[in-house]
N, C-alpha and C positions, 0 to 999 in steps of 0.2 A: 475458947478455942481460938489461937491467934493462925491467922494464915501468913504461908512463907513465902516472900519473893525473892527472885534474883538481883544481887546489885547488880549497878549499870556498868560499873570497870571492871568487878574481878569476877561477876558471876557466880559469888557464894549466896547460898542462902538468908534471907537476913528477915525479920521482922517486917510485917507489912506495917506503914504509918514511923516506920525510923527517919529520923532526917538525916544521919550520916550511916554507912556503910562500918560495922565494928573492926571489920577485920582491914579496908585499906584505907576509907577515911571519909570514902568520894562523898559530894555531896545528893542525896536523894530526889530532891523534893524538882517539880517542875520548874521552868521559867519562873512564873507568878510566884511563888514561893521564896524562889532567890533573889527576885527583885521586886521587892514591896512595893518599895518607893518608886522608881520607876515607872511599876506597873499601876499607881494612882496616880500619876501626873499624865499619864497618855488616858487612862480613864476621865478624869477631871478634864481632859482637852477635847476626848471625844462628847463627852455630854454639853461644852458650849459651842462647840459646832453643832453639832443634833438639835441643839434649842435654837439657833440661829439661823437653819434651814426652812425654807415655807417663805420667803420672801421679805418683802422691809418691813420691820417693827414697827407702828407706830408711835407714836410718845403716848403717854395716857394725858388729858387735861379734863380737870372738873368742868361739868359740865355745866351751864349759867341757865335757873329755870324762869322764862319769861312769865310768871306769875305765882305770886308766892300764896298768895291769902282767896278766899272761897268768899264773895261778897255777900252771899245767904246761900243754906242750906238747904233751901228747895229748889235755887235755881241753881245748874250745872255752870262750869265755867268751861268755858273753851279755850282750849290753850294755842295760839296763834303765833306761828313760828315767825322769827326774831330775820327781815328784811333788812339786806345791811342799806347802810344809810349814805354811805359813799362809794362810786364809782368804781368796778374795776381800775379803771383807766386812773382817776384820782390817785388811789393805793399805788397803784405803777409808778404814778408821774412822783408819787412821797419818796416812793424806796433808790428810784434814778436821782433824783434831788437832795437826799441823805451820800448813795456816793459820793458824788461829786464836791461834797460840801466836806464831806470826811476825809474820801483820798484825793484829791485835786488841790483842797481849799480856794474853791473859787467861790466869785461874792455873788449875793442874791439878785440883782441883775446878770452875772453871767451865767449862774445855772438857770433864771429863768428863762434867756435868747437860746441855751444851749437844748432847753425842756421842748421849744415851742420851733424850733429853725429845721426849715424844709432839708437840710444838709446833717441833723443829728437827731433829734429825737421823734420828733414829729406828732409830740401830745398838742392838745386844743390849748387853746389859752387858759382855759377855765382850770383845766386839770393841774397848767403849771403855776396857776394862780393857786391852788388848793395846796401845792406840794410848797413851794416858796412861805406861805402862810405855815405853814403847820412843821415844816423841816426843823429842829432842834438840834443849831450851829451856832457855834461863837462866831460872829464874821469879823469882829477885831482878830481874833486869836487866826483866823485864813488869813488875813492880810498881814497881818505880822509874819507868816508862813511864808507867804509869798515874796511877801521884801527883803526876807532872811537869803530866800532862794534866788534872785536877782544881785542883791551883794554879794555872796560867797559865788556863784554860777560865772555872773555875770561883770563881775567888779564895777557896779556904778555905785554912785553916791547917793545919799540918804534923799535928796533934792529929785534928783534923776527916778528912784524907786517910788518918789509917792506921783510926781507923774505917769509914770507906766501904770499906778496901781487906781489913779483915780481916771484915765483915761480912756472916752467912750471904744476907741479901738483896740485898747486893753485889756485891764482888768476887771472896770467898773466896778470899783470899789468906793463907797461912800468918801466925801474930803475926810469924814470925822475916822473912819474905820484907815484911809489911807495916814492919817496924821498920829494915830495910834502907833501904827505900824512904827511910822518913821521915827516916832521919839522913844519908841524899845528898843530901834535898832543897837544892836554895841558894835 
């Protein structure tokens, strides 16, 4: 038993489930029907917004178990959460002493004064002593940086660039890190 509906333009008769109208052509089917594709790319957009609603993801990371092995079987081990071993303040004084060494290329005397100076950073000594120690910078490759940046900025000469870059009101850049610099200059 097929039931009959009205097309949508000429309002003849027509098969229920046709996709075109027989007698003027029109097309039948809804929206979703007529645009497939479309209508999966706005679904596809709506489900990563929906999954991204609920606030900030976090990253996943394996987690590190502070005891792997059971020393006997009849004694319980107790698992003793993992105390970090260096300072807030240390970790801080790392990641300001990684800037500065990365985008500045200043040398490990100036990010140290700039770590511990009542006028910029204001870490202890300890802390900028731990970041200076532990920051993983080329200090020849900043001084070269720097004397690149004083010749083209500033037009001095090679002579004139490693005083500015070995000079306590400077740069404080090692003689060896300053002498570097000046004999890669071109």
């Amino acid at each position: 038993m097929n039931k009959l509906i009205k097309c949508k333009a000429c309002s003849k008769d027509i098969a229920k489930g046709v996709n075109k109208c027989p007698s003027c052509g029109k097309d039948q089917r809804n929206f979703v029907g007529q645009h497939k594709i479309l209508t999966g790319i706005v679904v596809i957009i709506a489900i990563v917004i929906a999954s991204n609603i609920g606030g900030e993801s976090k990253p996943t990371t394996p987690t590190v178990a502070t005891s792997t092995a059971v020393a006997s079987t009849t004694e319980p081990t107790k698992a003793t959460p993992a105390k970090p071993t260096v300072p807030t303040e240390y970790i801080s004084a790392l990641a300001k002493a990684e800037t500065y060494g990365d985008t500045m290329n200043m040398s490990k005397s100036g990010i140290y004064d700039q770590l511990t100076s009542e006028s910029g950073e204001k870490f202890s000594k300890e802390a900028a002593q731990y970041a200076i120690d532990n920051v993983k910078t080329d200090w020849k490759k900043n001084a070269l940086k720097k004397a690149q940046t004083y010749q083209k900025d500033m037009s001095m000469s090679p002579s004139a660039v490693y005083d500015q870059l070995i000079s306590a009101s400077g740069e404080k850049f090692t003689a060896a890190e300053a002498q570097y610099a000046k004999d890669n200059l071109k």
